[in-house]
PDBQT receptor file of N, H, CA, C and O in Angstrom, charges set to zero:
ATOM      1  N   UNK A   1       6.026  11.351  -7.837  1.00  0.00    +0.000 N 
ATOM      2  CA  UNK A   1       5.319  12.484  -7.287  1.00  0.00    +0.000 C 
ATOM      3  C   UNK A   1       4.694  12.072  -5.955  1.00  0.00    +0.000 C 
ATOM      4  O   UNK A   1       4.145  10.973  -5.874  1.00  0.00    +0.000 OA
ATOM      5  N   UNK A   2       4.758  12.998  -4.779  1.00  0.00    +0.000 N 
ATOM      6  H   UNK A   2       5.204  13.890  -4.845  1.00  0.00    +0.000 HD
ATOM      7  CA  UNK A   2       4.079  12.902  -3.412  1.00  0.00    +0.000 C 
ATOM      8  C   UNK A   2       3.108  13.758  -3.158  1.00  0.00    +0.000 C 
ATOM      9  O   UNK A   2       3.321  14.965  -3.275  1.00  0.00    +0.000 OA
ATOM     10  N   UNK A   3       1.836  13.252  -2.753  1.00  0.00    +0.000 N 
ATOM     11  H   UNK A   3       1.664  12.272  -2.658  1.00  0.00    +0.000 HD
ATOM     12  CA  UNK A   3       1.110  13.745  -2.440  1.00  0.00    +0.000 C 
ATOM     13  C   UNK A   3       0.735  13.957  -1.075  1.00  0.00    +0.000 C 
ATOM     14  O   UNK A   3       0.804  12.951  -0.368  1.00  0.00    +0.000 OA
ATOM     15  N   UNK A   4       0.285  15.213  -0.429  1.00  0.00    +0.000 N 
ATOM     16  H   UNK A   4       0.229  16.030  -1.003  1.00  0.00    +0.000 HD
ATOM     17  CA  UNK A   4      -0.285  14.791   1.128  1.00  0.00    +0.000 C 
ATOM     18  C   UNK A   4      -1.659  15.135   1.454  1.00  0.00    +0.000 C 
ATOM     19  O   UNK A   4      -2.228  16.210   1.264  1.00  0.00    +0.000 OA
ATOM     20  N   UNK A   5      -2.159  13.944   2.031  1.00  0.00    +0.000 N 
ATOM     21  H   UNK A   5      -1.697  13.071   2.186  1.00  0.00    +0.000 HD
ATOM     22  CA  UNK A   5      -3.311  13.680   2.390  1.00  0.00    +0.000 C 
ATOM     23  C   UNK A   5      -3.700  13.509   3.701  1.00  0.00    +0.000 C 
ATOM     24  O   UNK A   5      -3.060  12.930   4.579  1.00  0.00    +0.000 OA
ATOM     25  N   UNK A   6      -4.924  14.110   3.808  1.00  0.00    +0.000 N 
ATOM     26  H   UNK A   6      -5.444  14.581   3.095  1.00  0.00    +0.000 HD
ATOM     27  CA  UNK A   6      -4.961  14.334   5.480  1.00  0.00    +0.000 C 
ATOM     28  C   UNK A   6      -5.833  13.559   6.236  1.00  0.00    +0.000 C 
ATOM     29  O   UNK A   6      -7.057  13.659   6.155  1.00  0.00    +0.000 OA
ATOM     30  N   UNK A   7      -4.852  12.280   7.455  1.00  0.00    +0.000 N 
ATOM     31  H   UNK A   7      -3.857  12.199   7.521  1.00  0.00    +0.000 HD
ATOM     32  CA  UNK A   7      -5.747  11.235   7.956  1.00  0.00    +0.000 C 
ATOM     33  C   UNK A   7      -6.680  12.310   9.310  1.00  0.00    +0.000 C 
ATOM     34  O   UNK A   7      -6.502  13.429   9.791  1.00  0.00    +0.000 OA
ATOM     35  N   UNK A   8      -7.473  11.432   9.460  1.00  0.00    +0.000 N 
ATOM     36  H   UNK A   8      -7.618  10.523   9.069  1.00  0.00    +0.000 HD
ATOM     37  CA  UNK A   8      -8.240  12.229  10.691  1.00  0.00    +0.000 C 
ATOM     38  C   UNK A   8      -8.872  11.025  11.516  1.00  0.00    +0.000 C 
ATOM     39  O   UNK A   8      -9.512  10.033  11.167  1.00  0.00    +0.000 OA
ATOM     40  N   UNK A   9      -8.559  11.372  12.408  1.00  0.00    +0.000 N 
ATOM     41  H   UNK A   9      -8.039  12.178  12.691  1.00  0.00    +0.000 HD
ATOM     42  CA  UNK A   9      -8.682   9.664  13.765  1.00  0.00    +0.000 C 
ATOM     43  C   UNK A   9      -9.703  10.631  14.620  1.00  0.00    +0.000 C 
ATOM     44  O   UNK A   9      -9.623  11.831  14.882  1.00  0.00    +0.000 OA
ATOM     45  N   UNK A  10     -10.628   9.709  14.929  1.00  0.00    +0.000 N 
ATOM     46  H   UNK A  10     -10.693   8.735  14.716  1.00  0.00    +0.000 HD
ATOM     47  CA  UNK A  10     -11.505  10.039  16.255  1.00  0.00    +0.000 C 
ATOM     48  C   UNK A  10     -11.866   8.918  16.548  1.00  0.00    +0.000 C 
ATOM     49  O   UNK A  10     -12.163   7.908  15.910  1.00  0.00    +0.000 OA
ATOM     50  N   UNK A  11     -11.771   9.409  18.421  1.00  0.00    +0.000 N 
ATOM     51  H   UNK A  11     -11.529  10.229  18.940  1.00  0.00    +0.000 HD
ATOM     52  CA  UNK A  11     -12.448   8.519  19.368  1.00  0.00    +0.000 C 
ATOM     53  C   UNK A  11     -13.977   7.783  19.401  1.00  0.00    +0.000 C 
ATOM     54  O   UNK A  11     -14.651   8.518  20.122  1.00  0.00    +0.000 OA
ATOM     55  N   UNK A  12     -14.554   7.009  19.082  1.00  0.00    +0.000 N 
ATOM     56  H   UNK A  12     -14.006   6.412  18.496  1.00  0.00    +0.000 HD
ATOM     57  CA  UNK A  12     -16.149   6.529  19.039  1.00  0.00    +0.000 C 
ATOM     58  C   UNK A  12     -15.922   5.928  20.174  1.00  0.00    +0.000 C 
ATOM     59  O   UNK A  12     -15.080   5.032  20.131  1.00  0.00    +0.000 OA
ATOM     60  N   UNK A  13     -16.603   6.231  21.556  1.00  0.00    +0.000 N 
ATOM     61  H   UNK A  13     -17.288   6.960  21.591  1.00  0.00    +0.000 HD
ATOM     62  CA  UNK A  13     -16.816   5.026  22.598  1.00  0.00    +0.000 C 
ATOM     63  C   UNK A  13     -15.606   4.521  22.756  1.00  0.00    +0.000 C 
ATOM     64  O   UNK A  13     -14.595   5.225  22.743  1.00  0.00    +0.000 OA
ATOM     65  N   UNK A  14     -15.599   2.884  22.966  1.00  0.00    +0.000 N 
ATOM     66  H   UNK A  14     -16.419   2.313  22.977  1.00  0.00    +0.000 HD
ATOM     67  CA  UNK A  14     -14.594   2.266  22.700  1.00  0.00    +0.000 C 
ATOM     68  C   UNK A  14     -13.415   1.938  21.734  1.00  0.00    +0.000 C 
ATOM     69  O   UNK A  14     -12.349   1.451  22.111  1.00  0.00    +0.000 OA
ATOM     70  N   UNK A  15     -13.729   2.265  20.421  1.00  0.00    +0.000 N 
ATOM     71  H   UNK A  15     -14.595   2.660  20.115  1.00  0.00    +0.000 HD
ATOM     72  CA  UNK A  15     -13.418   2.526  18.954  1.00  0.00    +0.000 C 
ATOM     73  C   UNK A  15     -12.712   3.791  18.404  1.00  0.00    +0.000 C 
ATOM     74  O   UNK A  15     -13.034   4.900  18.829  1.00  0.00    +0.000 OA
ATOM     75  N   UNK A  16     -11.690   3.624  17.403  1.00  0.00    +0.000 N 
ATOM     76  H   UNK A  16     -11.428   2.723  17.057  1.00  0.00    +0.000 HD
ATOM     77  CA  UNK A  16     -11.279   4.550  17.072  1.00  0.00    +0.000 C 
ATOM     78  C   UNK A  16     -11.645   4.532  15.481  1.00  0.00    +0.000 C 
ATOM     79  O   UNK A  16     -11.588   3.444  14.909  1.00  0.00    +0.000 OA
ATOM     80  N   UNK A  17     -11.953   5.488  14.877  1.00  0.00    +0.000 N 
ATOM     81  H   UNK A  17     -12.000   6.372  15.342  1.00  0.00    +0.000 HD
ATOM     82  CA  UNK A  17     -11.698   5.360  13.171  1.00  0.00    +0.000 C 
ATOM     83  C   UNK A  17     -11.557   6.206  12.579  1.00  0.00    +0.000 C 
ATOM     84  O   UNK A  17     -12.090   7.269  12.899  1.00  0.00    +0.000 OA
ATOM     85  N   UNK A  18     -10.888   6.111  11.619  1.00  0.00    +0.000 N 
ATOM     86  H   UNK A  18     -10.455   5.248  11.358  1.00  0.00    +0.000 HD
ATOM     87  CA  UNK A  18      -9.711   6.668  10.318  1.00  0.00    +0.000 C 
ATOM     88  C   UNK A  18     -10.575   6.810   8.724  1.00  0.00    +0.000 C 
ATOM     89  O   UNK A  18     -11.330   6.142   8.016  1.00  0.00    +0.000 OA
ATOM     90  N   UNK A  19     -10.008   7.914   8.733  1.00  0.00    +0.000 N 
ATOM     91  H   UNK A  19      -9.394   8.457   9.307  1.00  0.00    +0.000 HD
ATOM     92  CA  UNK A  19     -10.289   8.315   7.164  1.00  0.00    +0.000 C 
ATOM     93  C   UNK A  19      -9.379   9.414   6.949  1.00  0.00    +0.000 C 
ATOM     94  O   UNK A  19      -8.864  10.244   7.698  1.00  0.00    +0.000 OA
ATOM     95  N   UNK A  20      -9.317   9.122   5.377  1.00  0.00    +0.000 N 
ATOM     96  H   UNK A  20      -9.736   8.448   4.768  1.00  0.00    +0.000 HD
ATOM     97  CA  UNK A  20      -8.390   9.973   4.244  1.00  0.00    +0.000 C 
ATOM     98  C   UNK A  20      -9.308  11.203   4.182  1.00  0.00    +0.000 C 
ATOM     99  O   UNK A  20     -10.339  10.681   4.606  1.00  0.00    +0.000 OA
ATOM    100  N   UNK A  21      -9.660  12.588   3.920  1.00  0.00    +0.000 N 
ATOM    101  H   UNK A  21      -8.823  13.012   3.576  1.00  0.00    +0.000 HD
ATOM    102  CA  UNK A  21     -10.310  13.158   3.912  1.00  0.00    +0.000 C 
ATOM    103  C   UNK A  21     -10.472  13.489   2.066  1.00  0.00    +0.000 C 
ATOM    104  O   UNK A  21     -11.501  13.663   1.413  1.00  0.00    +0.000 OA
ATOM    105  N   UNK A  22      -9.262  13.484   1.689  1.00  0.00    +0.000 N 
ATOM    106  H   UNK A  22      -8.426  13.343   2.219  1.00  0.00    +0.000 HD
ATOM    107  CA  UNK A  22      -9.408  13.250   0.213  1.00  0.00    +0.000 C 
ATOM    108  C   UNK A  22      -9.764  12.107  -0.929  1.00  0.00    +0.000 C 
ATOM    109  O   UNK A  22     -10.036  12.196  -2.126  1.00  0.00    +0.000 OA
ATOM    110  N   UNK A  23      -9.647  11.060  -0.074  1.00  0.00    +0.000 N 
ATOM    111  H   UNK A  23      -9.425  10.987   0.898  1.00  0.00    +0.000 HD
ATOM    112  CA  UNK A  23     -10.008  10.302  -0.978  1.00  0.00    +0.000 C 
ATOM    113  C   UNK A  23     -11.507   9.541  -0.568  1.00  0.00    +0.000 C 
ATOM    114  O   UNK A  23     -11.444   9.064   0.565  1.00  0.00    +0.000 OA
ATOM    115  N   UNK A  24     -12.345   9.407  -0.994  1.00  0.00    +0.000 N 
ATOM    116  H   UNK A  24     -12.396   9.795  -1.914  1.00  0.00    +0.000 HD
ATOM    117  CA  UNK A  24     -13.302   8.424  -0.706  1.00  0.00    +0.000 C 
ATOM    118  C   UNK A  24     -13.481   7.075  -0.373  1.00  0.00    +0.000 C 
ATOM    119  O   UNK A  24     -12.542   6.419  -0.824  1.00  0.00    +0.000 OA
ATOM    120  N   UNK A  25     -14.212   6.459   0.167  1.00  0.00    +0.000 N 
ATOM    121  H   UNK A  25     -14.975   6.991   0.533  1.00  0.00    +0.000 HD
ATOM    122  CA  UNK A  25     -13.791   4.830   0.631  1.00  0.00    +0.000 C 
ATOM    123  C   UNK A  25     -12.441   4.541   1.218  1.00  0.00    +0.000 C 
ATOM    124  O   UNK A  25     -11.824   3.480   1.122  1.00  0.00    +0.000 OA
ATOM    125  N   UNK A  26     -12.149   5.405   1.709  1.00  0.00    +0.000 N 
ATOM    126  H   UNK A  26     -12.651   6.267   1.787  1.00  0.00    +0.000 HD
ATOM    127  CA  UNK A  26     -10.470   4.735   2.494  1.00  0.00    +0.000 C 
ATOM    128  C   UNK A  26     -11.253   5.249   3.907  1.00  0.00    +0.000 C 
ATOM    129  O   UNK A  26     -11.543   6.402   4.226  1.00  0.00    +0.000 OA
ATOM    130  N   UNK A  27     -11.435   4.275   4.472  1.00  0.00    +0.000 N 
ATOM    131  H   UNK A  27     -11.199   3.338   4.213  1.00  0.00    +0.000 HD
ATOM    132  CA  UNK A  27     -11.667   4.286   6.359  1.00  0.00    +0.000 C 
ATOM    133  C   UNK A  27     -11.725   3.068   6.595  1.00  0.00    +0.000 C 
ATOM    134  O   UNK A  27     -11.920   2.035   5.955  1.00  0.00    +0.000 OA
ATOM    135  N   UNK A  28     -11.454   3.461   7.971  1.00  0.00    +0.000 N 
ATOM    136  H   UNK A  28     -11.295   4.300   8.491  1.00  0.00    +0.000 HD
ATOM    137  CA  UNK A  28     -11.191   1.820   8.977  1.00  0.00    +0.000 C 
ATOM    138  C   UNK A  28     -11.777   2.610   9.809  1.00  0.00    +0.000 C 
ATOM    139  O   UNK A  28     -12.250   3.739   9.677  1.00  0.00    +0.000 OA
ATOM    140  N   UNK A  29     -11.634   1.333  11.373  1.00  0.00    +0.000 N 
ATOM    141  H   UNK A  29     -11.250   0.416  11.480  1.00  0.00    +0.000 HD
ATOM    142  CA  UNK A  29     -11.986   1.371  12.584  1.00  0.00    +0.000 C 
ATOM    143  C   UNK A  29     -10.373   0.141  13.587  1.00  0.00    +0.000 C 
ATOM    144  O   UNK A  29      -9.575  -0.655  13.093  1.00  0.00    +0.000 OA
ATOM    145  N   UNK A  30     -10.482   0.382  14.354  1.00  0.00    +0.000 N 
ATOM    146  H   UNK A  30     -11.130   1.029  14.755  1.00  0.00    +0.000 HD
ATOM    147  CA  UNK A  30      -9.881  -0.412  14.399  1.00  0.00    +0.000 C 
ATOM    148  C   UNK A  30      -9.630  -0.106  16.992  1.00  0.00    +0.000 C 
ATOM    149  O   UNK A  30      -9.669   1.026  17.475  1.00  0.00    +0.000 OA
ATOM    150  N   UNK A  31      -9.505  -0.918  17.557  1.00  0.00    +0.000 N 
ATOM    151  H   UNK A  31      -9.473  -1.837  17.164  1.00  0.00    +0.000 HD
ATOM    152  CA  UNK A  31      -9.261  -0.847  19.024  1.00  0.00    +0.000 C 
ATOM    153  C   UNK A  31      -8.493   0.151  19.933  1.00  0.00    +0.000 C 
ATOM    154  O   UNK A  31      -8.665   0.453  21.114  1.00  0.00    +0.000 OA
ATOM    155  N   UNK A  32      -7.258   0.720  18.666  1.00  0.00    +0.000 N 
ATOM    156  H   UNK A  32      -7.118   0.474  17.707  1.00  0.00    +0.000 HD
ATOM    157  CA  UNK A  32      -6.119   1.204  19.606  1.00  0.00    +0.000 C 
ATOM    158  C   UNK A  32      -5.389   2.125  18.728  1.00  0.00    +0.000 C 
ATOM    159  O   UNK A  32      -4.956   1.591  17.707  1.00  0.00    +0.000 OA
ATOM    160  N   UNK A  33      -5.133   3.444  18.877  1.00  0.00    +0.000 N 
ATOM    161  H   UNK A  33      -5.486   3.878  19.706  1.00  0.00    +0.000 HD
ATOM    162  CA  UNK A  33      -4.612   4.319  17.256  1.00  0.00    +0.000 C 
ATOM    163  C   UNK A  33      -3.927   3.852  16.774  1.00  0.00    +0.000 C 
ATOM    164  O   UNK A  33      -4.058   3.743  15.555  1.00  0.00    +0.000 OA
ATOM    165  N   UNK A  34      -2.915   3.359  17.354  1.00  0.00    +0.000 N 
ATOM    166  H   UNK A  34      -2.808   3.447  18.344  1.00  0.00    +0.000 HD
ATOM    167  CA  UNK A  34      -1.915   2.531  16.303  1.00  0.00    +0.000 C 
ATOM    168  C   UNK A  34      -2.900   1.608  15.340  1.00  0.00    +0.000 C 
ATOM    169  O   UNK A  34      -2.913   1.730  14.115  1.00  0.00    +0.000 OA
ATOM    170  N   UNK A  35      -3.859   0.513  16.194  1.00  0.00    +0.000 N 
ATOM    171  H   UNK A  35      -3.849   0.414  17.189  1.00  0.00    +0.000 HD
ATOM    172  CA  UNK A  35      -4.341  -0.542  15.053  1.00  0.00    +0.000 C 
ATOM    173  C   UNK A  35      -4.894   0.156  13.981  1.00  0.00    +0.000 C 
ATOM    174  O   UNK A  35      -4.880  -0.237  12.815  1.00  0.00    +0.000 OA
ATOM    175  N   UNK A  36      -5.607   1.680  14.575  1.00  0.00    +0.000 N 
ATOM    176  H   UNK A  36      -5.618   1.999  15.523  1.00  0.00    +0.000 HD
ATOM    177  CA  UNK A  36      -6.434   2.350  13.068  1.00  0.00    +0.000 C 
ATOM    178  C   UNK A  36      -5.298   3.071  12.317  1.00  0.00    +0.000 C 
ATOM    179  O   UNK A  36      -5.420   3.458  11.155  1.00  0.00    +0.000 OA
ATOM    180  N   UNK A  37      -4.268   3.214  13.005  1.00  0.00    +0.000 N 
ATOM    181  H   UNK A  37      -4.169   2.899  13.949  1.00  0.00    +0.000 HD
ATOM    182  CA  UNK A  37      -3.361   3.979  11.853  1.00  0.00    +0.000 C 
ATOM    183  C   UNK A  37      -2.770   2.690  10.537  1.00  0.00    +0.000 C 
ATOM    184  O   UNK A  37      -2.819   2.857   9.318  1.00  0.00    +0.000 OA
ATOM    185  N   UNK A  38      -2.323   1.644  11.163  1.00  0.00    +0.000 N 
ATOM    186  H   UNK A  38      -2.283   1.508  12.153  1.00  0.00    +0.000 HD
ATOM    187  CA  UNK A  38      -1.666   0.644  10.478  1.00  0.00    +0.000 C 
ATOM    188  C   UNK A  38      -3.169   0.491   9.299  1.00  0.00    +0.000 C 
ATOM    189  O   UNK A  38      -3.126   0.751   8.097  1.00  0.00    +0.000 OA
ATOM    190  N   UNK A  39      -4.277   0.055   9.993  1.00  0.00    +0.000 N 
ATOM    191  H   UNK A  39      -4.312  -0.156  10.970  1.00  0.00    +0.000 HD
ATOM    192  CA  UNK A  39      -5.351  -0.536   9.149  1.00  0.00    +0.000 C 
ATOM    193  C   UNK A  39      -5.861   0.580   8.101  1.00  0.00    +0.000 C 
ATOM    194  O   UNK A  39      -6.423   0.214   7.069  1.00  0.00    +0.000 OA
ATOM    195  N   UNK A  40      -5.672   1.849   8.363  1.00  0.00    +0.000 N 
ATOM    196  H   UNK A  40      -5.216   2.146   9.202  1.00  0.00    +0.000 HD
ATOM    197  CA  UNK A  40      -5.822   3.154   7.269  1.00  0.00    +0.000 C 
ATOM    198  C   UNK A  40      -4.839   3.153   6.337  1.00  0.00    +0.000 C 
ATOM    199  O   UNK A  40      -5.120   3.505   5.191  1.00  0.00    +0.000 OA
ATOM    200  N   UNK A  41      -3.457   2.739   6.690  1.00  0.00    +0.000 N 
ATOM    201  H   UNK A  41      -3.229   2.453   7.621  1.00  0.00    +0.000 HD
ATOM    202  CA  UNK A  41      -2.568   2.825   5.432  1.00  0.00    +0.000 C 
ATOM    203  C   UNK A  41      -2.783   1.593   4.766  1.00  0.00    +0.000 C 
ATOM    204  O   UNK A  41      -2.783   1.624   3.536  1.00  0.00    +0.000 OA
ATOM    205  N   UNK A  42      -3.012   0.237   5.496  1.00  0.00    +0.000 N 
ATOM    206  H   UNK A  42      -3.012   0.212   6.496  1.00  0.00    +0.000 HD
ATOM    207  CA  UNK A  42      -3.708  -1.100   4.189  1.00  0.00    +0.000 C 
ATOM    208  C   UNK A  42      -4.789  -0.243   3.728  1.00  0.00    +0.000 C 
ATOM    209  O   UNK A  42      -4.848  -0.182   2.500  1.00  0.00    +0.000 OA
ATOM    210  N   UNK A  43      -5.491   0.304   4.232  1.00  0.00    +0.000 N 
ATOM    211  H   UNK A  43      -5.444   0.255   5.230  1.00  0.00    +0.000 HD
ATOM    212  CA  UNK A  43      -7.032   0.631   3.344  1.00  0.00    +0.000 C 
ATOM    213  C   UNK A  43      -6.523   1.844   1.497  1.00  0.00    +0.000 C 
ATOM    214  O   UNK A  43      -6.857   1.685   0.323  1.00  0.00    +0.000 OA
ATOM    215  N   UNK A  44      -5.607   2.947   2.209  1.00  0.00    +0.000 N 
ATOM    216  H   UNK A  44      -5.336   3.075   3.163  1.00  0.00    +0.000 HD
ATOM    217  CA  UNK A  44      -4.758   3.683   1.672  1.00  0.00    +0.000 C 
ATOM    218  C   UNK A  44      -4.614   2.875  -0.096  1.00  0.00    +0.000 C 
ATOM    219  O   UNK A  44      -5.237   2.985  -1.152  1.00  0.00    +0.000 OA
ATOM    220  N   UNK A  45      -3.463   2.098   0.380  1.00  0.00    +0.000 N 
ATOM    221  H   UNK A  45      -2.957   2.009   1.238  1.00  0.00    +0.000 HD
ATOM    222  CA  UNK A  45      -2.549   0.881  -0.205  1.00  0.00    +0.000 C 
ATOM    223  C   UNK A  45      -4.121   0.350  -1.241  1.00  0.00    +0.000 C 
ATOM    224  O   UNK A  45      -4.507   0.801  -2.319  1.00  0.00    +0.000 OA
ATOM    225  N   UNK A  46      -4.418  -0.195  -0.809  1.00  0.00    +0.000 N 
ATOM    226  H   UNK A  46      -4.105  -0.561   0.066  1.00  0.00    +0.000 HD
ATOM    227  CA  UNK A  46      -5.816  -0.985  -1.709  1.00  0.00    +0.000 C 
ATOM    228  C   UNK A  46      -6.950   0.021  -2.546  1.00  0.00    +0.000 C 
ATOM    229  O   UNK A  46      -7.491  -0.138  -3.640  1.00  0.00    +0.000 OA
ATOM    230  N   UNK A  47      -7.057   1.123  -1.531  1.00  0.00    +0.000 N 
ATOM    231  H   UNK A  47      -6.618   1.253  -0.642  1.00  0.00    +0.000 HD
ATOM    232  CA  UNK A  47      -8.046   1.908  -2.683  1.00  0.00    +0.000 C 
ATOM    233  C   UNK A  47      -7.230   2.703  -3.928  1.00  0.00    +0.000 C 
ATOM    234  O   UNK A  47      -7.864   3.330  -4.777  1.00  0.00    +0.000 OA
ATOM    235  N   UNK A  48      -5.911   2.621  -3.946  1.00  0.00    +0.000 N 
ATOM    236  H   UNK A  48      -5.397   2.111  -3.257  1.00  0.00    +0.000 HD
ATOM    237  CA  UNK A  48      -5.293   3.570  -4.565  1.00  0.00    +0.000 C 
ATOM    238  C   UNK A  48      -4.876   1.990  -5.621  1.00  0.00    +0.000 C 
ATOM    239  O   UNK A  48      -5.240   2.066  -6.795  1.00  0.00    +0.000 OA
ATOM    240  N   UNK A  49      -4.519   1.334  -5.406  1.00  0.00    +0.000 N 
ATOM    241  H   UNK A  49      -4.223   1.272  -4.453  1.00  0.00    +0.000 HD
ATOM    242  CA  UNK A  49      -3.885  -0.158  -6.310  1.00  0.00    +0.000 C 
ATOM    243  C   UNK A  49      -5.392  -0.289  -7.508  1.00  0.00    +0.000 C 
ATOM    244  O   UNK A  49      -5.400  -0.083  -8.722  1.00  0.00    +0.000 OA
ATOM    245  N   UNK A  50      -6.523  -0.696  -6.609  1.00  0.00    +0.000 N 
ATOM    246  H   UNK A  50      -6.517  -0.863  -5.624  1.00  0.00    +0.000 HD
ATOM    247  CA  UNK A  50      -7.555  -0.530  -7.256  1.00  0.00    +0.000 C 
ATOM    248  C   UNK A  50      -8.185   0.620  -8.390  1.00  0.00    +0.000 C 
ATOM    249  O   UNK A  50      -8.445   0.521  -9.589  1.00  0.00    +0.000 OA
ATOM    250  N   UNK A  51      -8.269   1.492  -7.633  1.00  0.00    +0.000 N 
ATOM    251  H   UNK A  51      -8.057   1.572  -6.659  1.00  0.00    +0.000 HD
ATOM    252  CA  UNK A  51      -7.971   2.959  -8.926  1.00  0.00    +0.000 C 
ATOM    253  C   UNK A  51      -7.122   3.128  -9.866  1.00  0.00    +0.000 C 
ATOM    254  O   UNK A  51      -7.248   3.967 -10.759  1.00  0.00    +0.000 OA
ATOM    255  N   UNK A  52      -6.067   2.246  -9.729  1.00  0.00    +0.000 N 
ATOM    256  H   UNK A  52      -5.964   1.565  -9.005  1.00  0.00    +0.000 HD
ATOM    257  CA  UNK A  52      -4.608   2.182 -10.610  1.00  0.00    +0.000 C 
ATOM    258  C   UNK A  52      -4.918   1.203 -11.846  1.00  0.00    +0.000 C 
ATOM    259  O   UNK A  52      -4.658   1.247 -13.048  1.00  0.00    +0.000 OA
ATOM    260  N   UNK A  53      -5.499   0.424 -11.121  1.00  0.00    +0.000 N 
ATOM    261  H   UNK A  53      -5.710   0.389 -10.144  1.00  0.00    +0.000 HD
ATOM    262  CA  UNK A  53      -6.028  -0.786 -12.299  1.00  0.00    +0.000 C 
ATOM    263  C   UNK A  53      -7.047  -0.514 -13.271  1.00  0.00    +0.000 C 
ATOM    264  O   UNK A  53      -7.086  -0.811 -14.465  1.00  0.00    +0.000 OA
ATOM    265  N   UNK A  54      -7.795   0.051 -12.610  1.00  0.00    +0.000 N 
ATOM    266  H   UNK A  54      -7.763   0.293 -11.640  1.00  0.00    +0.000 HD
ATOM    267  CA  UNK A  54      -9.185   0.335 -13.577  1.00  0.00    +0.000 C 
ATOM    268  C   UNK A  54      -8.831   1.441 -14.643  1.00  0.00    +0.000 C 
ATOM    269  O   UNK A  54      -9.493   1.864 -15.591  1.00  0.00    +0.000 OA
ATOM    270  N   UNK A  55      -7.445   1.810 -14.136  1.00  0.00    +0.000 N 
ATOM    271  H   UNK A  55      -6.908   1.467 -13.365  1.00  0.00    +0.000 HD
ATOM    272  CA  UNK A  55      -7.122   3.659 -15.489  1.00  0.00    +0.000 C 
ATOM    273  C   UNK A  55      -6.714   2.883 -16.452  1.00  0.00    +0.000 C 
ATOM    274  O   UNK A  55      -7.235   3.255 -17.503  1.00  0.00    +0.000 OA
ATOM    275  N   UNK A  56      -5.636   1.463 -16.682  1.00  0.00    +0.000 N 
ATOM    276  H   UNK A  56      -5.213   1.162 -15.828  1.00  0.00    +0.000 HD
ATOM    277  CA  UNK A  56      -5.208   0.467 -17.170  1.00  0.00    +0.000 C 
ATOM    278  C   UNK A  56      -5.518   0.120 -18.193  1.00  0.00    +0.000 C 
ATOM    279  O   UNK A  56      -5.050  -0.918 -18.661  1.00  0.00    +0.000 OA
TER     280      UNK A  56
């Protein structure tokens, strides 16, 4: 099953940062959109592995 979830990137200053809007605790920051896009899908990847374990 696929789900879609909606990232949302904004500019801070020098900084960019990322969040899932559905899920909680998934955000980054990261220099350059690409670095916050890549570093939002590790964050993605880990809060969802973690939630997976604890249903277990």
């Amino acid at each position: 099953m696929r789900s879609q979830l909606t990232a949302v990137y904004e500019k801070k200053g020098e900084w960019y940062i990322g969040y899932v809007e559905e899920i909680s605790g998934v955000n980054t920051q990261g220099r350059t959109l690409r670095e916050v896009k890549e570093n939002l899908k590790d964050a993605l990847k880990m809060v969802l592995s973690a939630k997976r374990a604890r249903v277990k």
